[in-house]
N, C-alpha and C positions, 0 to 999 in steps of 0.2 A: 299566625292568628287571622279568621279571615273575616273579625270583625274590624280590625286594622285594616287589611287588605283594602275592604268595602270601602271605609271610611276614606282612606288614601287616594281609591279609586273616583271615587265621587268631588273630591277637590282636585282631582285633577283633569277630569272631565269640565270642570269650573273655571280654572285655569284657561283651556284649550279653550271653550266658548267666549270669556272676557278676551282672551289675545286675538279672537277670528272677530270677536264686535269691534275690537280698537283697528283691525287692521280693515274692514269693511271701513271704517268712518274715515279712515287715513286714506283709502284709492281716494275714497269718495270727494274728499279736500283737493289731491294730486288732481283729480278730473277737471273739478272747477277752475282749480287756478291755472290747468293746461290750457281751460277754454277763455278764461280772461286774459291769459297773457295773450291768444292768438288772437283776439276779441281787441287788445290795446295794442297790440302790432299793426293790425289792418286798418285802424285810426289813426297809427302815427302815418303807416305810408297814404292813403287816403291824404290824409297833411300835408305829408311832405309832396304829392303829384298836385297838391293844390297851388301851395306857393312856388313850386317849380315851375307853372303855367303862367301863374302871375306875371316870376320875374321875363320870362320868356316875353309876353304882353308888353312888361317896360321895357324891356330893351328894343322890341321891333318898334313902342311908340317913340325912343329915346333917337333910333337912326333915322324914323322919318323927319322929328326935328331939329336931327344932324343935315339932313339932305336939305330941306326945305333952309336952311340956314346958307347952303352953299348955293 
């Protein structure tokens, strides 16, 4: 019957278009959250080379008033 045919053919054309919208919207989310996770990585280490420097600072102030002590 190829008024069935038609009909079948057009919901599934419908089909194919909502599953290519949902999977564009889904990169689309993977992309973002690729770029805030790499976005809150580069904050954490940014952080952590912060307070690494810090403690580095107290420890070189902590031997000068190791030294000055002897």
């Amino acid at each position: 019957d190829p008024h069935r045919w038609l009909a079948e053919t057009k919901w599934l054309c419908e089909e194919v278009k909502e599953r290519e919208s949902k999977e564009k919207k889904l990169r689309c989310y993977l992309v973002r959250s690729r770029e805030q996770l790499k976005h809150f990585t580069q904050m954490k280490e940014t952080e952590h080379e912060s307070l690494f420097k810090q403690i580095k600072k107290q420890e070189k102030l902590l031997e000068e008033v190791h030294r000055e002590k002897r």
